[in-house]
mmCIF file of the N, C-alpha and C atoms, coordinates in Angstrom:
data_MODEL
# 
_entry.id   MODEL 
# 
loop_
_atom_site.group_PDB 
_atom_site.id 
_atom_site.type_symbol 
_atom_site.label_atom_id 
_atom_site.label_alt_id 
_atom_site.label_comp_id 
_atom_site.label_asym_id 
_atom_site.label_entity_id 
_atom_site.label_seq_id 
_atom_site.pdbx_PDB_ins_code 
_atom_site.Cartn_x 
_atom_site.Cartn_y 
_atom_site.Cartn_z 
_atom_site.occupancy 
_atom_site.B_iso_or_equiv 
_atom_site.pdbx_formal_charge 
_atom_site.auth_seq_id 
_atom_site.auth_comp_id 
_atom_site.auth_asym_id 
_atom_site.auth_atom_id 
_atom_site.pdbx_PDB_model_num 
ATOM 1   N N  . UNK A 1 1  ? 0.847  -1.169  0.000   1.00 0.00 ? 1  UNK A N  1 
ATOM 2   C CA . UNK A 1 1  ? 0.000  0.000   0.000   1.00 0.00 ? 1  UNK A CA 1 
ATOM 3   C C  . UNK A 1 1  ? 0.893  1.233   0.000   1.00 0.00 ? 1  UNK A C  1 
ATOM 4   N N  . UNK A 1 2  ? 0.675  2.389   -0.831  1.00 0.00 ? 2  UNK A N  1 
ATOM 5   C CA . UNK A 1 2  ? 1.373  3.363   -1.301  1.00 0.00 ? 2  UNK A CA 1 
ATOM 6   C C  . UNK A 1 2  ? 0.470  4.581   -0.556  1.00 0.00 ? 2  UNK A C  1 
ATOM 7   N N  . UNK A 1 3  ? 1.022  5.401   0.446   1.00 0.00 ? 3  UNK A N  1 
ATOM 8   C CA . UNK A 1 3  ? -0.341 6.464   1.033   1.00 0.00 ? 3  UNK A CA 1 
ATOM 9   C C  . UNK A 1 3  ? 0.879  7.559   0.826   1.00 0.00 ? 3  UNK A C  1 
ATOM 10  N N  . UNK A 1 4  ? 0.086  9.034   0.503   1.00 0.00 ? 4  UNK A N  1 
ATOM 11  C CA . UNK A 1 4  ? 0.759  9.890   0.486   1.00 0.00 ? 4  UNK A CA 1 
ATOM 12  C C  . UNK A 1 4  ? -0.361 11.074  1.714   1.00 0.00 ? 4  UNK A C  1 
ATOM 13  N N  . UNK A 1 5  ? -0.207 11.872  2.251   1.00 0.00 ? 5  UNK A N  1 
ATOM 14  C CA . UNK A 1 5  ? -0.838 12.639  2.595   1.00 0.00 ? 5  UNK A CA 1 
ATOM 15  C C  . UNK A 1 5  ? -0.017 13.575  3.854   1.00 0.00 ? 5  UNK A C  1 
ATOM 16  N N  . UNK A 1 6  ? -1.158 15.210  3.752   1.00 0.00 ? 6  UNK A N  1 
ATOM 17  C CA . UNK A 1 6  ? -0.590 15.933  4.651   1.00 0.00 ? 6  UNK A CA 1 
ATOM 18  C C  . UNK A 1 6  ? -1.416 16.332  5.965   1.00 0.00 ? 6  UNK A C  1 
ATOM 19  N N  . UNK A 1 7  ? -0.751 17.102  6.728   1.00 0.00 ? 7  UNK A N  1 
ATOM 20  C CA . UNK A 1 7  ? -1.719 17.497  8.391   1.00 0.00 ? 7  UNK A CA 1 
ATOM 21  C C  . UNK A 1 7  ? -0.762 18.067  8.297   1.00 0.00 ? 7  UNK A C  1 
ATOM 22  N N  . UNK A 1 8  ? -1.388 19.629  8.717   1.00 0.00 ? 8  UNK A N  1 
ATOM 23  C CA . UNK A 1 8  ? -0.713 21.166  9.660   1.00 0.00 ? 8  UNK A CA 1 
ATOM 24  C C  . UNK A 1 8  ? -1.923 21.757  10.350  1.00 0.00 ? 8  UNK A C  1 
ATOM 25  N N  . UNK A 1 9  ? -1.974 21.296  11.151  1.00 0.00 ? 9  UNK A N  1 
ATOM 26  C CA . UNK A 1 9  ? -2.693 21.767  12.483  1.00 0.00 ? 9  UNK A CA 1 
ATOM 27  C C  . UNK A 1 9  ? -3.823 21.323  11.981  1.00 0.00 ? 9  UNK A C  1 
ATOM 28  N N  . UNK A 1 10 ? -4.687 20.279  12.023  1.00 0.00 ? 10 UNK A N  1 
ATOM 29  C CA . UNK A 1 10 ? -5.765 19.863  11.530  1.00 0.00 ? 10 UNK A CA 1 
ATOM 30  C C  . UNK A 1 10 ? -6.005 18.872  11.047  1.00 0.00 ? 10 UNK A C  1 
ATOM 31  N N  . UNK A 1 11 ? -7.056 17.978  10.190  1.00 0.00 ? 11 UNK A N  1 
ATOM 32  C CA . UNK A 1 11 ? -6.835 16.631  10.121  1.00 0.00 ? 11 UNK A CA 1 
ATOM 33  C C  . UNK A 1 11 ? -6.186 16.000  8.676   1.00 0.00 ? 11 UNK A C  1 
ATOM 34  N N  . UNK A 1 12 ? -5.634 15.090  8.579   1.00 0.00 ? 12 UNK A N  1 
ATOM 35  C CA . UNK A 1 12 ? -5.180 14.488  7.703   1.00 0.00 ? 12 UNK A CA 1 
ATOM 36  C C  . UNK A 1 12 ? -6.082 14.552  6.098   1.00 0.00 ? 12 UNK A C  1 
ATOM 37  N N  . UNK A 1 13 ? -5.222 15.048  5.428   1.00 0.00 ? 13 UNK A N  1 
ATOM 38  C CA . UNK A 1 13 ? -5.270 15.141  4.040   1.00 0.00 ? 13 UNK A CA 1 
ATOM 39  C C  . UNK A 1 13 ? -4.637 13.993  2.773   1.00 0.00 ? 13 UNK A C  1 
ATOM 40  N N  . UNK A 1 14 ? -5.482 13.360  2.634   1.00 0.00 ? 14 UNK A N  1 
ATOM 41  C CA . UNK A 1 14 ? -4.737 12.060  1.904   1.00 0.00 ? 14 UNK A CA 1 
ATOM 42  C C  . UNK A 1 14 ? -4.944 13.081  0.152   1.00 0.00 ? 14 UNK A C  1 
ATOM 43  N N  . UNK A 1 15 ? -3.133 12.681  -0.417  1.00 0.00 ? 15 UNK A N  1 
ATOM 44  C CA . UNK A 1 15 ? -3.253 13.048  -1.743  1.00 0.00 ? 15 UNK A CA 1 
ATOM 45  C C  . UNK A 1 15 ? -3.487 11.501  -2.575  1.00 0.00 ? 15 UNK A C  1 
ATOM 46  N N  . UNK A 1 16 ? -2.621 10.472  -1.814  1.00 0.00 ? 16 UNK A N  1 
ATOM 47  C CA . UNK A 1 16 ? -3.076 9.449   -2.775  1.00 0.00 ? 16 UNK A CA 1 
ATOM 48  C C  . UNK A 1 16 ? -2.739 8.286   -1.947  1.00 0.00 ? 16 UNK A C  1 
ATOM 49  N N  . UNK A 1 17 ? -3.922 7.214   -2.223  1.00 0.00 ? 17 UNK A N  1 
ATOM 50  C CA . UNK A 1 17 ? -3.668 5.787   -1.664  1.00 0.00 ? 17 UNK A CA 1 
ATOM 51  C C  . UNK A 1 17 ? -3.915 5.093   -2.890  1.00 0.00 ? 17 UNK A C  1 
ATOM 52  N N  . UNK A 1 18 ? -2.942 3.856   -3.000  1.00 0.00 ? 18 UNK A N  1 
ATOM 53  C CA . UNK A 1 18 ? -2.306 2.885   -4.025  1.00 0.00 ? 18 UNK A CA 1 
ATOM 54  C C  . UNK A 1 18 ? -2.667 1.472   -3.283  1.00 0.00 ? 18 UNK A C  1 
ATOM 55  N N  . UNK A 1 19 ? -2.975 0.346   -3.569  1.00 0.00 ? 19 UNK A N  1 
ATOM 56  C CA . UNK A 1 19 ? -2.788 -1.075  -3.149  1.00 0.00 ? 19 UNK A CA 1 
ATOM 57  C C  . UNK A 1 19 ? -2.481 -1.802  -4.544  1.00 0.00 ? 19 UNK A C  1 
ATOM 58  N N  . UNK A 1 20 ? -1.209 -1.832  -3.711  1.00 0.00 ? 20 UNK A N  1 
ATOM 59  C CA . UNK A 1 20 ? -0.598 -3.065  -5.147  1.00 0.00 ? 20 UNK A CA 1 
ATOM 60  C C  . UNK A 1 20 ? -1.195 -4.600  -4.321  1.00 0.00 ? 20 UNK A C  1 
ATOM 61  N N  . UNK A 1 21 ? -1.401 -5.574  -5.385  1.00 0.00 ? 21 UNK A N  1 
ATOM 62  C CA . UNK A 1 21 ? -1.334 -6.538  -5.347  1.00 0.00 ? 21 UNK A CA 1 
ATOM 63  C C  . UNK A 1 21 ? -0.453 -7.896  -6.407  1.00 0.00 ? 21 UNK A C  1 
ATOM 64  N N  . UNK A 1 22 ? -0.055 -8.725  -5.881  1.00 0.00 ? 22 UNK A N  1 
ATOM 65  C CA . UNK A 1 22 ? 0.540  -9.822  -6.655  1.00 0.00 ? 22 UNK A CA 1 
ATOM 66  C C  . UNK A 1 22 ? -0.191 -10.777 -6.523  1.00 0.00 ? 22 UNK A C  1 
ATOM 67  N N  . UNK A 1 23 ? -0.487 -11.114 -7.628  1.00 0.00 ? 23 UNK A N  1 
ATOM 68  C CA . UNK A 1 23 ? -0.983 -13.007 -8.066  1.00 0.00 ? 23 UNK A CA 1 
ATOM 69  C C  . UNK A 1 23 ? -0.147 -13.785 -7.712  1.00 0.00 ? 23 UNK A C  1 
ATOM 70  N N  . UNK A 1 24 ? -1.049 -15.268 -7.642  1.00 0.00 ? 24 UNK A N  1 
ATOM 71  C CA . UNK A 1 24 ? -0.091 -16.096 -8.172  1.00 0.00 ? 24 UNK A CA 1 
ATOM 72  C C  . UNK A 1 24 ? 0.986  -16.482 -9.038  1.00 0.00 ? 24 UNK A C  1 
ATOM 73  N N  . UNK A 1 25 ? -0.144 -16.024 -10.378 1.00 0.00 ? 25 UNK A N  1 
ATOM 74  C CA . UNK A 1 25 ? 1.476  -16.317 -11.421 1.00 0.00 ? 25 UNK A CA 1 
ATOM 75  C C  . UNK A 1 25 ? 1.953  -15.329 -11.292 1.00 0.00 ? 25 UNK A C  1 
ATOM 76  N N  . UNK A 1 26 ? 2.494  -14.486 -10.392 1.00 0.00 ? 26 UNK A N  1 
ATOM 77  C CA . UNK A 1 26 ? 3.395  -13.030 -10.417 1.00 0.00 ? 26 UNK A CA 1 
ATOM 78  C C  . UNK A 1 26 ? 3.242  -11.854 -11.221 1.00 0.00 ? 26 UNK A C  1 
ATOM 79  N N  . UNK A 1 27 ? 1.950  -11.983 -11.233 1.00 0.00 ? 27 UNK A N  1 
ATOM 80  C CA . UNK A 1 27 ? 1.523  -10.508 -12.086 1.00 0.00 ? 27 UNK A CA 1 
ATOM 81  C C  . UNK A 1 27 ? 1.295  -9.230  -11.077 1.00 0.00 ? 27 UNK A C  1 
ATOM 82  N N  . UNK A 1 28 ? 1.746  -8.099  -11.493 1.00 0.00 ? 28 UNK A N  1 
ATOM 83  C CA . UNK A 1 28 ? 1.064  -7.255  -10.230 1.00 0.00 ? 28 UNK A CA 1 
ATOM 84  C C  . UNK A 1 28 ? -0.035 -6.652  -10.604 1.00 0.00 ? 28 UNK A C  1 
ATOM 85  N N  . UNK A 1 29 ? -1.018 -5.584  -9.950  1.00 0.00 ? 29 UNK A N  1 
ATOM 86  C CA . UNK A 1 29 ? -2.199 -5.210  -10.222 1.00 0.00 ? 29 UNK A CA 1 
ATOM 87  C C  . UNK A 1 29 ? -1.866 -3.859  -9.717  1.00 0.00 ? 29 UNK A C  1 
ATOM 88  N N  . UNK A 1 30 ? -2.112 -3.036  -9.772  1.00 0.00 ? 30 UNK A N  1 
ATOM 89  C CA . UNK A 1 30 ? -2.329 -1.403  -8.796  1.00 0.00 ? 30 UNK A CA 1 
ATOM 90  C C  . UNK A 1 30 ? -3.919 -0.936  -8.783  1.00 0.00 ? 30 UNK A C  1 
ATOM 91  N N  . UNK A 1 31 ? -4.149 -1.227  -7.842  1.00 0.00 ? 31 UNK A N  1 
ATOM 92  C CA . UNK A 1 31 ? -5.684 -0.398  -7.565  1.00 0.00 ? 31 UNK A CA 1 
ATOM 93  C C  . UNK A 1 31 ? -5.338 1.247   -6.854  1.00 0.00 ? 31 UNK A C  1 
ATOM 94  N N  . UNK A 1 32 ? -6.094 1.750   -7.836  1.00 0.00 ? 32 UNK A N  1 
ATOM 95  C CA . UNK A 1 32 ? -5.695 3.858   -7.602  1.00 0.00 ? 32 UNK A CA 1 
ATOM 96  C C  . UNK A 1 32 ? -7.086 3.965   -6.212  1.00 0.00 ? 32 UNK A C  1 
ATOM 97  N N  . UNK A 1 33 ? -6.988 3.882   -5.225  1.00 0.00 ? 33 UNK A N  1 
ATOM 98  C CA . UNK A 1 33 ? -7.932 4.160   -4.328  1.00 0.00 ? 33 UNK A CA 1 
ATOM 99  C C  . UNK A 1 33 ? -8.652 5.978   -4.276  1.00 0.00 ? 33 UNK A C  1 
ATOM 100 N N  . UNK A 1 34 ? -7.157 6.609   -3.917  1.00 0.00 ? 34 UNK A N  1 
ATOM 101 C CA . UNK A 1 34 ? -7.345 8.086   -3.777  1.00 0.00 ? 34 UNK A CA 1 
ATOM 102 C C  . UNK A 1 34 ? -6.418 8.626   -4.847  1.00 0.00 ? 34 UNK A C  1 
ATOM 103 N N  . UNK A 1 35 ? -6.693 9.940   -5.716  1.00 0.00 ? 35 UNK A N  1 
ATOM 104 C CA . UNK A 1 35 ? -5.644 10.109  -6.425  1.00 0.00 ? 35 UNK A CA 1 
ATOM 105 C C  . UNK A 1 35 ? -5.659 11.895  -6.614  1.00 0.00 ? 35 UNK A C  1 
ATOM 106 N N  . UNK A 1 36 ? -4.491 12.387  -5.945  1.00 0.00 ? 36 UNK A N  1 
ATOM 107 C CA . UNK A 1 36 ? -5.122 13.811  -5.951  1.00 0.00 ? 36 UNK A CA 1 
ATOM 108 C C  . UNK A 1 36 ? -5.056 14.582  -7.149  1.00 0.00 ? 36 UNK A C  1 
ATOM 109 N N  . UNK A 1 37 ? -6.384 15.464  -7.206  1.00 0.00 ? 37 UNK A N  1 
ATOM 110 C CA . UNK A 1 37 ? -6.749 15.882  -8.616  1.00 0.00 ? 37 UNK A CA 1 
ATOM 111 C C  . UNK A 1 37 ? -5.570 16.771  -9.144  1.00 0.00 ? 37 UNK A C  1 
ATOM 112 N N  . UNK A 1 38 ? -5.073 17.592  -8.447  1.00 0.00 ? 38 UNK A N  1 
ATOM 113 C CA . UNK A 1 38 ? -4.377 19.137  -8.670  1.00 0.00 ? 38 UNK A CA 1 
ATOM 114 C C  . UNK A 1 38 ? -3.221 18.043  -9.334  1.00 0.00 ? 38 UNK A C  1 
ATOM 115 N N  . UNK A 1 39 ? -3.039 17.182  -9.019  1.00 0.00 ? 39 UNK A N  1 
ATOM 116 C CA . UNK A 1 39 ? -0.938 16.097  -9.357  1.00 0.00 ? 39 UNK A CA 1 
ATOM 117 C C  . UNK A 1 39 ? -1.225 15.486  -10.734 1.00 0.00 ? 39 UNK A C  1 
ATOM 118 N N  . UNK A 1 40 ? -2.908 15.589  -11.510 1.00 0.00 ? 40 UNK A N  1 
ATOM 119 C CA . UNK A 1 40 ? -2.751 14.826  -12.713 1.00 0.00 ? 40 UNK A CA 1 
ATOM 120 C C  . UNK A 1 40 ? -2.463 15.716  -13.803 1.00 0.00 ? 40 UNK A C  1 
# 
């Protein structure tokens, strides 16, 4: 799991959460959970 995020005096700001996963036959997958708009 890939989390990026900020807090300055207040509550947590997620810019982006990632969950990689691997298969069996060793493939990986990336699921984009959070992805912050302003970074695309």
């Amino acid at each position: 799991m890939d989390i990026s995020a900020d807090r300055v005096e207040g509550p947590w700001v997620f810019k982006k959460i990632d969950v990689r996963i691997k298969n069996s036959d060793n493939s990986k997958q990336t699921i984009e959970i959070i992805r912050d708009s302003e970074k695309q």
